[in-house]
C-alpha positions in Angstrom: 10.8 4.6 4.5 9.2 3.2 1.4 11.5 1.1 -0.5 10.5 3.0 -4.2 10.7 6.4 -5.0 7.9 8.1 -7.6 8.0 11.8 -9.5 4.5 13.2 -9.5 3.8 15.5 -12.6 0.7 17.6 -12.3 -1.7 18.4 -15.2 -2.0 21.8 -17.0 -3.5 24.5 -14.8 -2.6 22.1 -11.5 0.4 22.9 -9.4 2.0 19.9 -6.9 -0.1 21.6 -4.0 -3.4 21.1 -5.7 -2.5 17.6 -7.7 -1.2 16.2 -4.1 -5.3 17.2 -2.6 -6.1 15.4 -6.0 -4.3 12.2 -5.6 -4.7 11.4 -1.7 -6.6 8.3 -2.9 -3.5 6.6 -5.2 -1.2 8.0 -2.8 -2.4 6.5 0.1 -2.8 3.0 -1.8 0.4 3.0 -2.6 2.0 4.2 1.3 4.0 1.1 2.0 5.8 1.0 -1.2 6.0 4.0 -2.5 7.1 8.0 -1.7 5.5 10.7 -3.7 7.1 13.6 -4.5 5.7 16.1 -5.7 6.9 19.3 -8.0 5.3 22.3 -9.6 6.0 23.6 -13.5 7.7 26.9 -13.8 5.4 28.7 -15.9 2.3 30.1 -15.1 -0.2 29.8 -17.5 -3.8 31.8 -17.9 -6.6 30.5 -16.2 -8.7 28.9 -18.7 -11.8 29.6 -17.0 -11.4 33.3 -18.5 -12.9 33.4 -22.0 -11.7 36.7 -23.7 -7.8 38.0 -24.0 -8.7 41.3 -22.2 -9.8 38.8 -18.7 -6.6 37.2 -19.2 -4.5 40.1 -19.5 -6.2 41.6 -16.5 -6.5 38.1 -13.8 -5.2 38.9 -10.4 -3.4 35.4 -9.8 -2.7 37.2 -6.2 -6.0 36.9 -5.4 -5.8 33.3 -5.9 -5.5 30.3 -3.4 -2.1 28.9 -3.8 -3.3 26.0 -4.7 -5.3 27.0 -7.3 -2.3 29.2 -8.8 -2.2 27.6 -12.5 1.2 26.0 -14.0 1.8 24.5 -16.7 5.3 22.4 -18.7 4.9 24.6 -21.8 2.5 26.5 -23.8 1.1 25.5 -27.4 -1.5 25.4 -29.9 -2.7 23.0 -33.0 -1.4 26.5 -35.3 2.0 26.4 -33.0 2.8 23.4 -32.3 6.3 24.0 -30.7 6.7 23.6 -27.3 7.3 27.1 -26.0 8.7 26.3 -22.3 9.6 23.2 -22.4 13.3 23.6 -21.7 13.0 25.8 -18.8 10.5 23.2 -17.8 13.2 20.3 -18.7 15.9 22.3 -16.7 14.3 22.3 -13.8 13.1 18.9 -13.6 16.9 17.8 -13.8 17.4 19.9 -10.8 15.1 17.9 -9.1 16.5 14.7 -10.4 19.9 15.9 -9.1 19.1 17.0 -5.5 15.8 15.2 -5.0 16.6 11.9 -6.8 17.1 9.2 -7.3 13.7 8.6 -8.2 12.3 4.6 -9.3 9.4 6.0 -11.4 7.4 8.8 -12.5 3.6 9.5 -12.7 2.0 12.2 -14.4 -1.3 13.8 -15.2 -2.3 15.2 -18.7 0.2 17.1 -19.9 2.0 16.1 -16.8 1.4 12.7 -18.3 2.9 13.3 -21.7 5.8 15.1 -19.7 6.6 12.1 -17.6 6.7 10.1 -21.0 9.1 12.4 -22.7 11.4 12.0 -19.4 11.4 8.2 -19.3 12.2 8.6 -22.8 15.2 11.4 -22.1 16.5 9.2 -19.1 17.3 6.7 -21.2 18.5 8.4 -24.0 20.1 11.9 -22.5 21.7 12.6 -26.0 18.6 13.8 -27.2 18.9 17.0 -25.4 22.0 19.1 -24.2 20.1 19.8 -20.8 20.2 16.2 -20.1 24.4 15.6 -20.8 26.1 14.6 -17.7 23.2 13.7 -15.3 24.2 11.2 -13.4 20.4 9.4 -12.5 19.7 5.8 -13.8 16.4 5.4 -16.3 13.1 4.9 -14.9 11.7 1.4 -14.0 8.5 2.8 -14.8 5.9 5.8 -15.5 2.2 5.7 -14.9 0.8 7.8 -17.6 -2.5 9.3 -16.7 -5.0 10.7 -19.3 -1.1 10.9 -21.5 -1.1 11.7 -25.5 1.5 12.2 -28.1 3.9 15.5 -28.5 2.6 17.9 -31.1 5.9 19.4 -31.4 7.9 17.6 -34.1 10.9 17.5 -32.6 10.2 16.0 -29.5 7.5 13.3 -31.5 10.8 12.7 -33.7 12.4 11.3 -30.2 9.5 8.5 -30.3 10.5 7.4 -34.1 14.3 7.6 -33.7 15.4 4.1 -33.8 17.5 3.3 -30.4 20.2 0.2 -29.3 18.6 -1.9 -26.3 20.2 -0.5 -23.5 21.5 -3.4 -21.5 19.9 -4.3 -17.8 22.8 -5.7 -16.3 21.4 -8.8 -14.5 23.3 -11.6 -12.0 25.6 -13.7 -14.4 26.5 -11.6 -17.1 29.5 -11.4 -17.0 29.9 -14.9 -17.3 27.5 -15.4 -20.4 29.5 -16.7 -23.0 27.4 -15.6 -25.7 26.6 -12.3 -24.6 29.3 -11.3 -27.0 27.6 -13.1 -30.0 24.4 -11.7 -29.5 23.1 -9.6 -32.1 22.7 -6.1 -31.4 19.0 -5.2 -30.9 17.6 -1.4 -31.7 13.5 -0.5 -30.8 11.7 3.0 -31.0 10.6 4.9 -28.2 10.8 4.0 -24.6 12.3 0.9 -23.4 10.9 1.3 -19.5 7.6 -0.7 -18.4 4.4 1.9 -18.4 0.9 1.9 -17.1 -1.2 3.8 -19.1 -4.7 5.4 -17.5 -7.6 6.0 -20.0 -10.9 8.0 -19.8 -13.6 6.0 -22.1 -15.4 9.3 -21.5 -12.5 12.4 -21.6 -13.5 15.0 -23.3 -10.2 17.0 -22.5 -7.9 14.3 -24.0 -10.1 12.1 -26.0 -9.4 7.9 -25.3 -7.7 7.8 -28.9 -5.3 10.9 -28.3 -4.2 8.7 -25.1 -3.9 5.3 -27.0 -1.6 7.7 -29.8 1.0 7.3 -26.9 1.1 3.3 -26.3 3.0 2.5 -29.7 6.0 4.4 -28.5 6.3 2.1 -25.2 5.8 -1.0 -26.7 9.6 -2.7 -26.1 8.0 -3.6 -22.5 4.2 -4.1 -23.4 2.4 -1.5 -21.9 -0.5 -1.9 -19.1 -3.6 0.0 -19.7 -6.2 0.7 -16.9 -9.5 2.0 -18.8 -12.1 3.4 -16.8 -15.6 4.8 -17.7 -14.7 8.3 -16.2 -13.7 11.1 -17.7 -10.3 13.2 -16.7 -9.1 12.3 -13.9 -7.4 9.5 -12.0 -9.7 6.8 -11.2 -9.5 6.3 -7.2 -12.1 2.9 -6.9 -10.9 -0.3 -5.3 -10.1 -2.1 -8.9 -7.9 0.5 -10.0 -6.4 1.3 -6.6 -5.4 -2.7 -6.9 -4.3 -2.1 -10.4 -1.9 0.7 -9.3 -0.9 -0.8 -6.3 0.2 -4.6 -8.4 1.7 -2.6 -11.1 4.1 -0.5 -8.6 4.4 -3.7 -6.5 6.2 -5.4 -9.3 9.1 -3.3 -9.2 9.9 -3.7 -5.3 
């Protein structure tokens, strides 16, 4: 068995059947050192390729492959900004945490991506949310954030800016560091895990600047980028296959 463990978030519209097919590549790179698992969002969301309400209203999702059945974390827009879903979505990810877990890391896609960031986040500090009190899994070492961008929703961009104690990595010795005690205590904003972050020069869907929105909030760990010249998706050629591959090595 692999000796790391990663989540898998899939984009909007995706489910974990369809972002599975679309990941073979980073999946297969990563074989020796890594397990992915894979899970679907609970809602289902319209399928964007139908323009008018009255095509929404009427889609047959029965018809549909399963695979291309869309999900999706939550539902929003720039005139609502709040994350309608997002708890049932947070809810069931704990589940998975709980029976699936533990998990190392966790990679996502989109809005998978900015998902994955807001759970690296949660992990670390499960205050921020009554859904998250009592779970009993340890932070992620890391997330890979894929084509990622910042929470519209206030109140979960106002888990970025809080300011946050260091949470201490116990290490070999420290028990017996005499100035551990004397040590100033140390705050940062945002995440505290490592991060690779995956950016589109060319997305159209979630523009390169929406993506680089997300770095300052990971900067206690300086965060890897991986730019490509592609659009939205996850790059699959040998130098970012490498790139993935060294960054998940790191943590074995």
């Amino acid at each position: 068995m692999p000796p790391l463990r990663i989540l898998c978030l899939h984009g909007y519209t995706q489910n974990a059947l369809s972002f599975t097919k679309k990941t073979v590549v980073f999946r297969k790179c990563l074989k020796d050192i890594a397990e992915l698992v894979y899970v679907t969002a609970p809602h289902i969301v319209p399928i964007p390729t139908l323009s008018t309400p009255e095509e929404r209203e009427d889609d047959k999702l029965e018809n549909l492959e399963p695979e291309a059945v869309p999900y999706g974390w939550w539902t929003s827009s720039p005139e609502k900004p709040h994350y309608k879903g997002f708890d049932e979505s947070l809810t069931g990810l704990r589940e998975v945490l709980e029976k699936q877990g533990p998990f190392d890391g966790v990679m996502g896609f989109s809005q998978g991506a900015s998902m994955a960031s807001l759970l690296q986040l949660l992990l670390e500090r499960p205050h921020l949310s009554p859904i998250m009190t009592g779970l009993k899994h340890d932070p992620f070492k890391f997330a890979i954030i894929v084509s990622g961008f910042e929470p519209r929703d206030a109140e979960k961009m106002a888990w970025y800016t809080n300011k946050y104690d260091i949470l201490q990595q116990k290490k070999d010795g420290d028990e017996n560091d005499e100035n551990k005690e004397n040590q100033e205590p140390k705050t940062l904003f945002g995440v505290q895990g490592a991060s690779l972050h995956v950016i589109g020069r060319n997305d159209v869907i979630i523009e390169p600047e929406r993506s680089e929105g997300l770095l300052k909030h990971h900067q206690y760990k300086a965060p890897q980028t991986l730019y490509h010249d592609g659009g939205h998706y996850l790059p699959s050629n040998a130098a970012s296959r490498q790139v993935y591959k060294s960054f998940v090595q790191s943590f074995v």
